[in-house]
N, C-alpha and C positions, 0 to 999 in steps of 0.2 A: 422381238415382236411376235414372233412366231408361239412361243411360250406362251405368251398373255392371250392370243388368240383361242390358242387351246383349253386355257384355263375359264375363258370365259364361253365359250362351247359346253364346255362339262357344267357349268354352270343354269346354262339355261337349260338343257336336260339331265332330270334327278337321276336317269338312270344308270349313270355316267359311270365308271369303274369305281369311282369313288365308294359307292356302296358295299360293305365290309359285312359280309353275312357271319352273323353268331356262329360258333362251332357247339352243334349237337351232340355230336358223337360221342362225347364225354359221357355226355347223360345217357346216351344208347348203350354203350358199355357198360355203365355204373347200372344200371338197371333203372334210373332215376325216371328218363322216359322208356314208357314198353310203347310198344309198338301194337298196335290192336288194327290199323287199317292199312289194308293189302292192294287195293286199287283205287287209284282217283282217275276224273277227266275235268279238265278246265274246258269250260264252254265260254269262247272268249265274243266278245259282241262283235260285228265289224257293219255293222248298219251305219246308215246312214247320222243318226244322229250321233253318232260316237267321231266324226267329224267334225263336231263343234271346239270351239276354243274354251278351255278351261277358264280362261278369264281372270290367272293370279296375275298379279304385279311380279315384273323381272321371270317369269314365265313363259313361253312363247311353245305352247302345247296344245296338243285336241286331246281327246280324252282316251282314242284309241292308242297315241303315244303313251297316254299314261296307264292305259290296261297290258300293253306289251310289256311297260316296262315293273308293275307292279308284278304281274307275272313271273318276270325272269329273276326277279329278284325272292320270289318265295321258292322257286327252282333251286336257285344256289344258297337255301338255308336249308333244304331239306337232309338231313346228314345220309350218307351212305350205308343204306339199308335196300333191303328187294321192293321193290315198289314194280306194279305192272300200272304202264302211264299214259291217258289217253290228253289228245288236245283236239276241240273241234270250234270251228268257226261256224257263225250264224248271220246270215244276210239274204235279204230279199224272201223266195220263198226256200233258200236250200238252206244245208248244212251241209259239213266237209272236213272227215275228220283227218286232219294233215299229220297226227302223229297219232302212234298207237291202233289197237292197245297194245301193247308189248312191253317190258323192260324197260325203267327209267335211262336213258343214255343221256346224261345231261346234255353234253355238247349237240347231240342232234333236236333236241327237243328244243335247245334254244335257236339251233336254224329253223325249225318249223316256227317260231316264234315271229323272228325275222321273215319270213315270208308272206308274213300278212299285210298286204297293201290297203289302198285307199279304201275308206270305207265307203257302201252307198244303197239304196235301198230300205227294208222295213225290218223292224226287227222279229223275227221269227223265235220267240223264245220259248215256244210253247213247242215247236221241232226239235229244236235242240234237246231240251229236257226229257223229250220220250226216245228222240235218239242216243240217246247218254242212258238212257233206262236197257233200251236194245244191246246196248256194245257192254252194258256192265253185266249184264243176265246170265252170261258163262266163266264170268270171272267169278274164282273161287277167295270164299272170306271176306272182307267187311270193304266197304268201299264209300266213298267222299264224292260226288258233284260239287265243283268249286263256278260259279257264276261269276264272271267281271266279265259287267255291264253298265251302260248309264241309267239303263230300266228306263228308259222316256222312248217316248216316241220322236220321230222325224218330225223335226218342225214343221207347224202348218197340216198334221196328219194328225190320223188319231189312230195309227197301226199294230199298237198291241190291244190284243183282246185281253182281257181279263177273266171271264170267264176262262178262256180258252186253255189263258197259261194256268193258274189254279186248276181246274181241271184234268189237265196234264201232270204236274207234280202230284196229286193228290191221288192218284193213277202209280208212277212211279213209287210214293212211299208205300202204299198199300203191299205195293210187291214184294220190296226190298224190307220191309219192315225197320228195326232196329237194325239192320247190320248197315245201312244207310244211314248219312251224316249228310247235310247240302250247305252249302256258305256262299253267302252272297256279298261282293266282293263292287260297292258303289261305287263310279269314275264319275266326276264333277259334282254338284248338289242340285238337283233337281226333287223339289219336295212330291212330288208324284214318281219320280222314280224311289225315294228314297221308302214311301207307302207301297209300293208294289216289291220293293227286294223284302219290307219284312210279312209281307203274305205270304212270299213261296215260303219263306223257314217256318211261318207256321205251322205249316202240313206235312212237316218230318218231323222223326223221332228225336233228333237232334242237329244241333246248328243254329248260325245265327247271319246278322248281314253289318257290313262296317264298311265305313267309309277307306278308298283306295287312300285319302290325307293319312289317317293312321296309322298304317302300316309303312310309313316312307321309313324309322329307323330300324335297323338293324335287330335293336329288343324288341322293337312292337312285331315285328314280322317272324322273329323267334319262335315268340308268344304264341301266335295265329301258326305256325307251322308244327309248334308241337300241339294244340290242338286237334287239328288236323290227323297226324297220325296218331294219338292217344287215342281218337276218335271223344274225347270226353268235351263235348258239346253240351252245353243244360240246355235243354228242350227250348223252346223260344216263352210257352205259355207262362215254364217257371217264372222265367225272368221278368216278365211282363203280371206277374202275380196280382191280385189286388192286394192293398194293406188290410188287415183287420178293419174295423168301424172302429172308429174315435170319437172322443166328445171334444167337442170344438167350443171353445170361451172367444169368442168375437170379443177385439179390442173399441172402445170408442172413438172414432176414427171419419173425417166427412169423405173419405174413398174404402171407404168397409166392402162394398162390393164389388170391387179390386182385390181383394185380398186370395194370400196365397198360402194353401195348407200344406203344411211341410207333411211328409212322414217320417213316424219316428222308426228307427234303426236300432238294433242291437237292446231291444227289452228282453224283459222278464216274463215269462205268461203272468206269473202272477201281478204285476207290476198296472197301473190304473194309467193309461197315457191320454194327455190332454195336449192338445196343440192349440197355441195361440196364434190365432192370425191377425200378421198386422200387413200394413203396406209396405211393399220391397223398401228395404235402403239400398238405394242404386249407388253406384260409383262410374268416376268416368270413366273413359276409356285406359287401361293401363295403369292406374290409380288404388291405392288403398287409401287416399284421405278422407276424411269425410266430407262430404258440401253441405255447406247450412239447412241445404233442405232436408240429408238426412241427418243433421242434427235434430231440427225439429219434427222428425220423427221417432227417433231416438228417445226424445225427452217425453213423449206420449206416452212410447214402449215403457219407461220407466215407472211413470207412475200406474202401469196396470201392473209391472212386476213387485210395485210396492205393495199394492193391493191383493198380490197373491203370494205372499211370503212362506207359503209351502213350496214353492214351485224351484227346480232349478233348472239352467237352462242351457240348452248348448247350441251355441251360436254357427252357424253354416255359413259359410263360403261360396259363391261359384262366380267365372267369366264365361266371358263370350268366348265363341270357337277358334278365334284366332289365335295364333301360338301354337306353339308344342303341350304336347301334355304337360310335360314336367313342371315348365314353366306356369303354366296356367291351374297348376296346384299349388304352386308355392304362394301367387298372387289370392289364389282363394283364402291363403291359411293367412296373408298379410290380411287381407279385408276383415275375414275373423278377427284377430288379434285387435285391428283398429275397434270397432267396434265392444269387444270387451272390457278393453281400457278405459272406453269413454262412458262405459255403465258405470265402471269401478268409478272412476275418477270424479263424473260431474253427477250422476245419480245414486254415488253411497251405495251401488249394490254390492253385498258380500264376494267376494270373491272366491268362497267355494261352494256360492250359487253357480258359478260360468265353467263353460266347460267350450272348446269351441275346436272345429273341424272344417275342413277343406276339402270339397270335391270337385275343384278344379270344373271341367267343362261339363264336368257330367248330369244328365238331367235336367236337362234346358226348360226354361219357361217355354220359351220360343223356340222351333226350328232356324235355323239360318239358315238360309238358301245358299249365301254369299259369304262367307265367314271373314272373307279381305274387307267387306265393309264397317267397318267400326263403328259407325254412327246410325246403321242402319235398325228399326224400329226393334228386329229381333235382338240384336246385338244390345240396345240398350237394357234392354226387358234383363237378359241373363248374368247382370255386370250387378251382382244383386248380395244380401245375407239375408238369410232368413230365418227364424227362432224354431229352434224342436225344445219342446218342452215335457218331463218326466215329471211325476208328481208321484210319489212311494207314498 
């Protein structure tokens, strides 16, 4: 009895020993990862709102447990290197930095971890950040601000300023220029926090903001830590790049102003790209079949790609946010697959017209606020394929 107790303890919190950190070190030796960043500080939230309940199924967490614990878990991936390591907490109107800066000692950085109680109060993130700008100013060589946070306000308030914090960061990168990297590190979904973590990366040279869900395995947190010390961050603006200008063939369709433009990926300059927009073909929940209704949507698709027999096509994949990555790449590349079959099969398209890909969760129609909810409007919107279309 004692056993099963246990087992279901570690169960309901992720952060449980269970979690198996990649080994770095390899790559540190092998030269595979260099080392480029000399100092970090975690600026961890302990406001008020980081008290709220996470809200998964078989979960029984606030967000502060899951920023302690996503925390200690990028602690014990960082391989054994010199790192000088700050930790600071932010609540009400102070900050307080409990560890550092000094020397990574793991075992003590995770009792400073551990000593962060209840949270309560406003979240002062615009302190923190210019106090993290203060404590890094005499450290020598390139340096990391790492944020986990819920980025919301205390319910019922409206206690981050925006101005204030933008203002702030954009003050800190100024200083620190390029030897500065900042990553912003979301506990729970909140679409206004998840708009305000990618403002601050904005205004650094490099960095970015990801959800604490992502980071739960072992490889995803690898990934994020060698990051981190490579310092090889693409700027935020990269990423968020605009595509060229495309010529757009609208399908004849009675929801055409529903319609969704893919962009096209991996061309040529020289190459002429047209996208065709038609209406999503959804899927259900967990599903690669098709439903009648994107049959007959499908069979619309058809006869404009009969109509455009220069054109090949490669067919897109994506889900909703629920699952794991892996998982919810594979279900994209099945939904692809159902779809190409059913061009071949019941609309006679050539088959080395199709060409089809999976991008799993990435690239949401819809944000999701709530990713457990399956049925919910965003989740339906991203349960989708959609046509990218080359034309040489």
């Amino acid at each position: 009895m004692k056993t099963i107790i246990l087992l279901t303890f570690c169960m309901l919190f992720t952060g449980c020993a269970s979690f198996g950190p990649l080994d770095l070190n390899r790559q540190i030796k092998s030269g595979q990862l260099v080392q480029k960043t000399d100092n970090f500080i975690v600026l961890l939230d302990n406001s008020g709102s980081m008290g709220e309940m996470l809200g998964k199924p078989m979960f029984n967490e606030t967000r502060l447990i899951q920023a302690k614990i996503v925390t200690e878990n990028m602690i014990a991936t960082i391989p054994e290197i010199k790192l000088n390591a700050g930790l600071m907490t932010f609540e009400g109107e102070k900050t307080a930095l409990i560890y550092g800066m000094k020397s990574l000692v793991k075992k003590d950085y995770n009792k400073a971890i551990n000593s962060i109680e209840k949270p309560h109060f406003r979240s002062p993130i615009e302190k923190a950040i210019t106090a993290a700008g203060n404590d890094l100013r005499w450290a020598e060589g390139n340096s990391a601000i790492i944020i986990v946070s819920d980025f919301s306000d205390v319910p019922g308030t409206d206690d981050i300023r925006l101005p204030v914090v933008i203002a702030a960061i954009a003050k800190v990168s100024e200083e620190f220029g390029d030897k500065l990297t900042v990553y912003a590190i979301q506990v729970g979904y909140t679409l206004n926090g998840k708009e305000l973590s990618e403002q601050i990366v904005q205004h650094v040279k490099g960095g970015y903001t990801v959800n604490a869900d992502k980071l739960v395995t072992p490889a995803a947190m690898a990934d994020f830590v060698e990051k981190v010390i490579s310092g090889n961050a693409i700027p935020y603006q990269q990423m968020v790049a605009k595509p060229r200008e495309k010529v757009v063939i609208v399908a004849t369709e009675p929801m055409v102003e529903k319609k969704v433009v893919a962009a096209v990926s991996e061309t040529k300059a020289e190459e002429k790209v047209v996208i065709l927009a038609f209406e999503d073909v959804q899927f259900d929940p967990d599903k690669s079949t098709l439903t009648p209704e994107a049959q007959t949507i499908l069979k619309r698709n058809i006869q404009v790609l009969k109509d455009n027999p220069e054109v090949k096509v490669r067919i897109a994949g994506y889900t909703s946010a629920s699952g794991t990555d892996a998982y919810n790449l594979r279900l994209s590349e099945r939904r692809a697959n159902a779809v190409q079959k059913y061009l071949i099969n019941e609309g006679l398209i050539s088959p080395d017209r199709l060409s089809t890909i999976g991008y799993g969760e990435t690239d949401p129609a819809m944000y999701e606020a709530a990713p457990n909810k399956l049925y919910s409007e965003a989740a339906k919107a991203n349960m989708r394929v959609i046509f990218q279309i080359i034309v040489q």
